[in-house]
C-alpha positions as MATLAB code, in Angstrom:
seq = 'XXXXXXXXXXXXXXXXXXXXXXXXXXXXXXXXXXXXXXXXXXXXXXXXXXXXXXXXXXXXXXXXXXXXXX';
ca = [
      68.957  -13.230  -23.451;
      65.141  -13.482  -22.911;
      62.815  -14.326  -25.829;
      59.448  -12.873  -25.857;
      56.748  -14.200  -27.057;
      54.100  -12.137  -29.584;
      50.544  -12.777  -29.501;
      49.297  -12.072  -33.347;
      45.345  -11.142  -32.801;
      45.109  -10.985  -36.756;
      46.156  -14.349  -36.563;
      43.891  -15.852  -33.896;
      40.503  -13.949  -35.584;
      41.304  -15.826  -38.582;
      41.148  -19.097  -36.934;
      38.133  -17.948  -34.708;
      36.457  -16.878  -38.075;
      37.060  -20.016  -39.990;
      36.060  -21.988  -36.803;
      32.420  -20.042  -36.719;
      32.326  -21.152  -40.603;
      32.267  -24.392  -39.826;
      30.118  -24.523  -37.364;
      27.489  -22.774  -39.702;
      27.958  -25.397  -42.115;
      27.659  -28.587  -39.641;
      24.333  -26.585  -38.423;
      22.662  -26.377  -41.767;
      23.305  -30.074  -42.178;
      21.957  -31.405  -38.666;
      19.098  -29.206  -39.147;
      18.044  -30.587  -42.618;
      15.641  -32.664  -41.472;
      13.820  -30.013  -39.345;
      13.982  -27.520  -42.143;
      12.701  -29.556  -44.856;
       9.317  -30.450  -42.522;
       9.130  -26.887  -41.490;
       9.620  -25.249  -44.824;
       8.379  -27.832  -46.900;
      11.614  -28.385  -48.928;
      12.157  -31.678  -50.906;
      15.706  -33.380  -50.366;
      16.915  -32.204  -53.801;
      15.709  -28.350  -52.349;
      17.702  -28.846  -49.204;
      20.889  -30.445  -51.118;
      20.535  -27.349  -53.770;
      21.206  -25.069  -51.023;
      23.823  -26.888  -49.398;
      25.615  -27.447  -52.280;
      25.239  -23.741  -53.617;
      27.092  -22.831  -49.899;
      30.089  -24.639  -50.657;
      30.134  -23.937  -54.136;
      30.460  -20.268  -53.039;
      32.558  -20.719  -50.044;
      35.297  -22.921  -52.328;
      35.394  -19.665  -55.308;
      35.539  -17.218  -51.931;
      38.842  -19.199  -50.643;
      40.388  -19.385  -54.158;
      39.794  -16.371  -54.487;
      40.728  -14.923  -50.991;
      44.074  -17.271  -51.202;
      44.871  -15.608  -54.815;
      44.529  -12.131  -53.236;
      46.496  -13.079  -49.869;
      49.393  -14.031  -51.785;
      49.996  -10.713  -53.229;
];
């Protein structure tokens, strides 16, 4: 008997999703340097805003990972 394979979209546009995430993050943190001369920002500015990302991201995937598992 021949076994097809499935192709789950859902599945890959998660991955694709979480991939562009990251990519945002590792951005912002390259581009610190350029954005604190540009903007004016002081290191503990720049940090504040990096850290408030993943603050938010980490309660948005606890929270997400509660609701998925329902």
């Amino acid at each position: 008997m021949k076994k097809t394979v499935s192709f789950d979209w859902w599945l890959t546009g998660i991955c694709f999703s979480r991939s562009l995430t990251q990519a945002i993050t590792m951005t912002y943190a390259a581009a610190i340097p350029v954005l604190q001369q540009e903007w004016g920002m002081t290191a503990t500015k720049a940090g504040t805003v990096s850290s408030g990302f993943q603050l938010g991201y980490g309660v948005s995937l606890l929270v997400i990972s509660i609701l998925a598992d329902r």
